[in-house]
C-alpha positions as protocol buffer text, in pm:
chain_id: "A"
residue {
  index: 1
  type: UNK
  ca { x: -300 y: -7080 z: -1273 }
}
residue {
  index: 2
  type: UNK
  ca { x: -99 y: -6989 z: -1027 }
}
residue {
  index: 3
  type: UNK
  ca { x: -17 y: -6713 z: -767 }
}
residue {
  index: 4
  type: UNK
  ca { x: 193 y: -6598 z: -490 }
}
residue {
  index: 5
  type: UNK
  ca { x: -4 y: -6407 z: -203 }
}
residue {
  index: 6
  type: UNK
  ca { x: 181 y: -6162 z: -5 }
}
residue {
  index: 7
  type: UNK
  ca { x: -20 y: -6053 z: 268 }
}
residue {
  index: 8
  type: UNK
  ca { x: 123 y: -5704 z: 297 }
}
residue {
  index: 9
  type: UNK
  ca { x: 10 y: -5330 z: 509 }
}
residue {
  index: 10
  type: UNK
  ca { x: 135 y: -5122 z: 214 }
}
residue {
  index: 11
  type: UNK
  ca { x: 162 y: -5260 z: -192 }
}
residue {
  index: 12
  type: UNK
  ca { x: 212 y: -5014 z: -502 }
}
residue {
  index: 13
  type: UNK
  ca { x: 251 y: -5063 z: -880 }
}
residue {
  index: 14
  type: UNK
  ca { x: 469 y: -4769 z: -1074 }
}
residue {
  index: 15
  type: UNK
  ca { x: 460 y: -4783 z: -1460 }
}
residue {
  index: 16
  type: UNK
  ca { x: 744 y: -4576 z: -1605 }
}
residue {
  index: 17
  type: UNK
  ca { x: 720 y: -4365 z: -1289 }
}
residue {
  index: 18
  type: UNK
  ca { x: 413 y: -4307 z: -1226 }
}
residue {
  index: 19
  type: UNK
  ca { x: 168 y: -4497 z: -911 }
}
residue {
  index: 20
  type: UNK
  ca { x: -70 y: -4734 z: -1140 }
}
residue {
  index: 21
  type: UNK
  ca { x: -272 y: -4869 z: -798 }
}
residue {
  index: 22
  type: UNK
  ca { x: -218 y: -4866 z: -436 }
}
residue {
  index: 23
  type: UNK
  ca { x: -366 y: -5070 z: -173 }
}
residue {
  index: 24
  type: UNK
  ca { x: -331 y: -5077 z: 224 }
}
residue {
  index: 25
  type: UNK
  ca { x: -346 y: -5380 z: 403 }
}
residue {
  index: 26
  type: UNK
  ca { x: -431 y: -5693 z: 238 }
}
residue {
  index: 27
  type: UNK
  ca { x: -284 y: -5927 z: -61 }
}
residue {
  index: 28
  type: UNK
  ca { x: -73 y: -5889 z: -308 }
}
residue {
  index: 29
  type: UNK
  ca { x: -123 y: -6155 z: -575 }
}
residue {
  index: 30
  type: UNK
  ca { x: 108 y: -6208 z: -823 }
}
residue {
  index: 31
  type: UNK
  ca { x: -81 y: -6423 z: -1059 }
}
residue {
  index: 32
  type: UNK
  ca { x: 28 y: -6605 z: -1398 }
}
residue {
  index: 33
  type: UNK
  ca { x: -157 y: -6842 z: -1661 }
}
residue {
  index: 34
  type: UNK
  ca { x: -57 y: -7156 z: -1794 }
}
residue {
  index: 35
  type: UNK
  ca { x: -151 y: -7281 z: -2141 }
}
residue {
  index: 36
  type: UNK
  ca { x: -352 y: -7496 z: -1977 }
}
residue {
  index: 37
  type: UNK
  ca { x: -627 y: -7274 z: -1749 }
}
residue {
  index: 38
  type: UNK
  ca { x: -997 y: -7270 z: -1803 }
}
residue {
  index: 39
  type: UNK
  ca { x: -1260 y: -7082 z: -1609 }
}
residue {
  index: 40
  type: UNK
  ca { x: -1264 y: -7353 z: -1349 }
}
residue {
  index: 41
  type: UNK
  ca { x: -899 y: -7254 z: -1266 }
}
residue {
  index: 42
  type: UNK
  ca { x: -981 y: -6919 z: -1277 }
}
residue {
  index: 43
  type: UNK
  ca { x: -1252 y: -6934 z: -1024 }
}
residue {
  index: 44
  type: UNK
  ca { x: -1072 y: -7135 z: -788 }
}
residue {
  index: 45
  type: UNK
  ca { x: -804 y: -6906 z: -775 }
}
residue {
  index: 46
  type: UNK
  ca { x: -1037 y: -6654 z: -700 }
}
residue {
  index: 47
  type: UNK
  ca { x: -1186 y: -6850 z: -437 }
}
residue {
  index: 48
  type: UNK
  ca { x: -944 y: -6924 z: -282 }
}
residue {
  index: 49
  type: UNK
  ca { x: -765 y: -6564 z: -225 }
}
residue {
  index: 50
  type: UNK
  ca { x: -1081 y: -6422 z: -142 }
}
residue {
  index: 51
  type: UNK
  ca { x: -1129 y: -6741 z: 157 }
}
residue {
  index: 52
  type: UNK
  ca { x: -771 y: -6840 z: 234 }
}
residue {
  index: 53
  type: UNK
  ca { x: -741 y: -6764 z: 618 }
}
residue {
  index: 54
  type: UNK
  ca { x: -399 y: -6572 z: 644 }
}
residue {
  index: 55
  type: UNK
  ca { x: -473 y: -6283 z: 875 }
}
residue {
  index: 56
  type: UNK
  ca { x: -522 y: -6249 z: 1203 }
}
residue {
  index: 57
  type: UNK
  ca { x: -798 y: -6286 z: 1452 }
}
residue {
  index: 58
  type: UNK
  ca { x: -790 y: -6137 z: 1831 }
}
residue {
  index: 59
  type: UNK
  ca { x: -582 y: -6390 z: 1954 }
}
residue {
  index: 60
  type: UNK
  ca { x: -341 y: -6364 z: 1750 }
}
residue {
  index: 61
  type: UNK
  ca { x: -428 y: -6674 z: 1498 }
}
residue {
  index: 62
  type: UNK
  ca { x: -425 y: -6670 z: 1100 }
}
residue {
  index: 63
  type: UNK
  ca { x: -785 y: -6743 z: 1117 }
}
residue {
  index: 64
  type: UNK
  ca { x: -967 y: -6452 z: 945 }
}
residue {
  index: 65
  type: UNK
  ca { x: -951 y: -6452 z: 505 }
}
residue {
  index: 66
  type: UNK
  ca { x: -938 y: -6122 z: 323 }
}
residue {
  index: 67
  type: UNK
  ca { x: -1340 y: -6055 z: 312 }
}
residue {
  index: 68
  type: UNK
  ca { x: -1344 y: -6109 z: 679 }
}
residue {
  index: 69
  type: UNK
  ca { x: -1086 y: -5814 z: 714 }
}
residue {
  index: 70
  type: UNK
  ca { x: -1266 y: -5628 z: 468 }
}
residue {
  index: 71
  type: UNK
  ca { x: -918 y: -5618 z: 307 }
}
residue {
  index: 72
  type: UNK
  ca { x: -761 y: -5440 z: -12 }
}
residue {
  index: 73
  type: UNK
  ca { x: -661 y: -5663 z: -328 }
}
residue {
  index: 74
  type: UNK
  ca { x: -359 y: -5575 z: -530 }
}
residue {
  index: 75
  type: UNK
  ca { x: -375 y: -5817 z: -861 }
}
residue {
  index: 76
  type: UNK
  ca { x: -47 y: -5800 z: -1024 }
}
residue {
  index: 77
  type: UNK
  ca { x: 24 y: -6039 z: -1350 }
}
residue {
  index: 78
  type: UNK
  ca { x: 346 y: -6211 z: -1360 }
}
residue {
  index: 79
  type: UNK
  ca { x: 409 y: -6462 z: -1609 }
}
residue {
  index: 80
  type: UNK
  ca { x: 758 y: -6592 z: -1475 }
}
residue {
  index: 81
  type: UNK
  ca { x: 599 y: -6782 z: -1269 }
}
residue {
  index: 82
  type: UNK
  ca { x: 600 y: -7060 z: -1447 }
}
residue {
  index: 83
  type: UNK
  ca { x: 915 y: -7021 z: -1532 }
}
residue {
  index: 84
  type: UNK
  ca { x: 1088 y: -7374 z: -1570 }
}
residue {
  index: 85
  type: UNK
  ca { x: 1436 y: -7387 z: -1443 }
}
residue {
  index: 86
  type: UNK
  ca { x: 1505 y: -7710 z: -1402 }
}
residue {
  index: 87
  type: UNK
  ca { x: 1748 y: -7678 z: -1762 }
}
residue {
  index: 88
  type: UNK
  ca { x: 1980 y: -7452 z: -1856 }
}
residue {
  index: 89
  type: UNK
  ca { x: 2047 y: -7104 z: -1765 }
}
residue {
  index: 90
  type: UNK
  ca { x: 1754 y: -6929 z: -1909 }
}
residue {
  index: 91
  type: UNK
  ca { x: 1399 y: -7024 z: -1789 }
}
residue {
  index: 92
  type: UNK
  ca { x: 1151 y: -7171 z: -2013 }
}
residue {
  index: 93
  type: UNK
  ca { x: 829 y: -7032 z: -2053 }
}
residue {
  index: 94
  type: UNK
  ca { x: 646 y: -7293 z: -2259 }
}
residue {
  index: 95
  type: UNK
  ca { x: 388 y: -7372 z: -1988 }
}
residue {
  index: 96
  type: UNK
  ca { x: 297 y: -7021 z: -1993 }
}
residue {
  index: 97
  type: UNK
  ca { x: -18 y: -6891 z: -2207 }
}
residue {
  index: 98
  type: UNK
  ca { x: 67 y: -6688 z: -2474 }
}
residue {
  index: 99
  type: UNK
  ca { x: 44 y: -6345 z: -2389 }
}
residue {
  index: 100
  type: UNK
  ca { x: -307 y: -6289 z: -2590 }
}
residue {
  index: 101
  type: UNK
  ca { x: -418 y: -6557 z: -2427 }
}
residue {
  index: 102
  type: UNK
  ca { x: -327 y: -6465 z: -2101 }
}
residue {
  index: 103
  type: UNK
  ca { x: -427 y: -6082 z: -2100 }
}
residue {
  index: 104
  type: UNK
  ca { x: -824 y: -6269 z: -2145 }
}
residue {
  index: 105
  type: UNK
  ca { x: -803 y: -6507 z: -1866 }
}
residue {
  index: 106
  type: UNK
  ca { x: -638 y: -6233 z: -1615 }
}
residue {
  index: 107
  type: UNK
  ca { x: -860 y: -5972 z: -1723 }
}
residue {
  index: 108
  type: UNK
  ca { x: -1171 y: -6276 z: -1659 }
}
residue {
  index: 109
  type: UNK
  ca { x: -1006 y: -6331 z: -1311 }
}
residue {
  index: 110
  type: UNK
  ca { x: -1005 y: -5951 z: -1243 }
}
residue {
  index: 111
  type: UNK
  ca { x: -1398 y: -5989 z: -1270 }
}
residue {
  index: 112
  type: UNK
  ca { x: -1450 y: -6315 z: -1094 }
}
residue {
  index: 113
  type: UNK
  ca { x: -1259 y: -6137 z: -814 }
}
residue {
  index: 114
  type: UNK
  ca { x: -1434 y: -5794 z: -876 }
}
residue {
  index: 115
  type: UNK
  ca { x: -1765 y: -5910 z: -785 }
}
residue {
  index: 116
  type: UNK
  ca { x: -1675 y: -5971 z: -448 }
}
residue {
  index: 117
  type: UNK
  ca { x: -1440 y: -5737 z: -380 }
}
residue {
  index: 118
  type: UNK
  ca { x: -1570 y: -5412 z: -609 }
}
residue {
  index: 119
  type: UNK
  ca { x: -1208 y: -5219 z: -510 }
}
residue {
  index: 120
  type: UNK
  ca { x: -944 y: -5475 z: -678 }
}
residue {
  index: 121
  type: UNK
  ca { x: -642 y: -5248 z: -773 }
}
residue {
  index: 122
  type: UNK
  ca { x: -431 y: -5424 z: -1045 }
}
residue {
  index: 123
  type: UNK
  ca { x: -123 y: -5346 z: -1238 }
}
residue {
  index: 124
  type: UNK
  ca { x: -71 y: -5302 z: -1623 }
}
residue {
  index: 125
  type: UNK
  ca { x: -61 y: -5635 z: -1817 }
}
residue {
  index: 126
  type: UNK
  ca { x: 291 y: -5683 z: -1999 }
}
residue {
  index: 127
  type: UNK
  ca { x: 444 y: -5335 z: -1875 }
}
residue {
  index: 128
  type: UNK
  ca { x: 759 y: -5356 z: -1722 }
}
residue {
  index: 129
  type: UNK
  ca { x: 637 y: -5257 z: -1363 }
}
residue {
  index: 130
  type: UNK
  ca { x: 789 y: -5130 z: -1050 }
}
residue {
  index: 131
  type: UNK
  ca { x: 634 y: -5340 z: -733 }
}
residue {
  index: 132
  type: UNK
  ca { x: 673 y: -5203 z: -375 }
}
residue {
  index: 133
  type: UNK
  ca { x: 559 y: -5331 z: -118 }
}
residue {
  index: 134
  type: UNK
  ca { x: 572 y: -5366 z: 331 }
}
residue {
  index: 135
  type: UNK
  ca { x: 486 y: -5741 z: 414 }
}
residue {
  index: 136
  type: UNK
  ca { x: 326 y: -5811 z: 705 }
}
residue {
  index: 137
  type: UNK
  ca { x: 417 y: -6098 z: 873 }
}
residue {
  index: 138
  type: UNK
  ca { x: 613 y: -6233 z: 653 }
}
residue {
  index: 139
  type: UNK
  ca { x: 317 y: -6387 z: 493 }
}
residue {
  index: 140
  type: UNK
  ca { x: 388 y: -6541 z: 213 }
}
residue {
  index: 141
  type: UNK
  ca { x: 216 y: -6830 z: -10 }
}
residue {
  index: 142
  type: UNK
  ca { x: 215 y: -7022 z: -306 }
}
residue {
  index: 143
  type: UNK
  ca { x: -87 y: -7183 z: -544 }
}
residue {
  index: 144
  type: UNK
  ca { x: -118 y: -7358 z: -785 }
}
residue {
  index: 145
  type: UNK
  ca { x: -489 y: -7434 z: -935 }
}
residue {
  index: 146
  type: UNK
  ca { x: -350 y: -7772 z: -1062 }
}
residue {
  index: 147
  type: UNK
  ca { x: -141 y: -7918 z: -764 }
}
């Protein structure tokens, strides 16, 4: 599985228009399965969003994790990241699960993530989807459950 976390003060997802979810400060995770994920990937993932120390403290340090800042969570599935570039001009998406596939294991990860944090906003699997968001920092990080 993997992710990329945008810490952010402001994140929305628009389907054809129309605000699907809205959060205020907190992440923004972009999240995509491979062929490959189990629920041990899944959970990790979730783990380590919901711990990952990227905001920050009184003094200025990234020292306090989304629960500690009682933050919102924006989920947002993006397949295209694992796009493989590395040939070509077009980007292969054969590490990717197939989208059936993929829809179970993000929908699983919405409810590993749910139980911790009950307000998890999330976009709308495979709709074309308009992302906004204000970062704060920049902060902005990459995962990957198998590196």
């Amino acid at each position: 599985m993997r992710a990329v976390l945008q810490r952010v003060r402001h994140a929305e997802v628009a389907v054809g228009g129309t605000a699907v979810a809205s959060i205020g400060n907190g992440i923004l995770a972009l999240v995509a399965v491979s062929r490959e994920d189990t629920d041990k990937d899944l959970h990790w993932m979730a783990r380590k969003i919901l711990e990952l120390r990227i905001f920050n403290d009184r003094e200025g340090k990234l020292n306090l994790s989304l629960q500690d800042t009682a933050g919102e969570l924006l989920v947002v599935s993006q397949f295209t990241l694992y796009g493989d570039c590395r040939k070509g001009r077009r980007p292969s998406y054969s590490e990717a699960a197939s989208p059936a596939e993929a829809e179970k294991m993000y929908e699983k990860f919405v409810e590993i993530v749910r139980r911790i944090v009950p307000g998890v906003q999330t976009g709308k699997f495979q709709a074309m989807m308009d992302v906004s968001l204000t970062n704060d920092g920049p902060v902005t990080l990459i995962l990957d459950s198998r590196a």
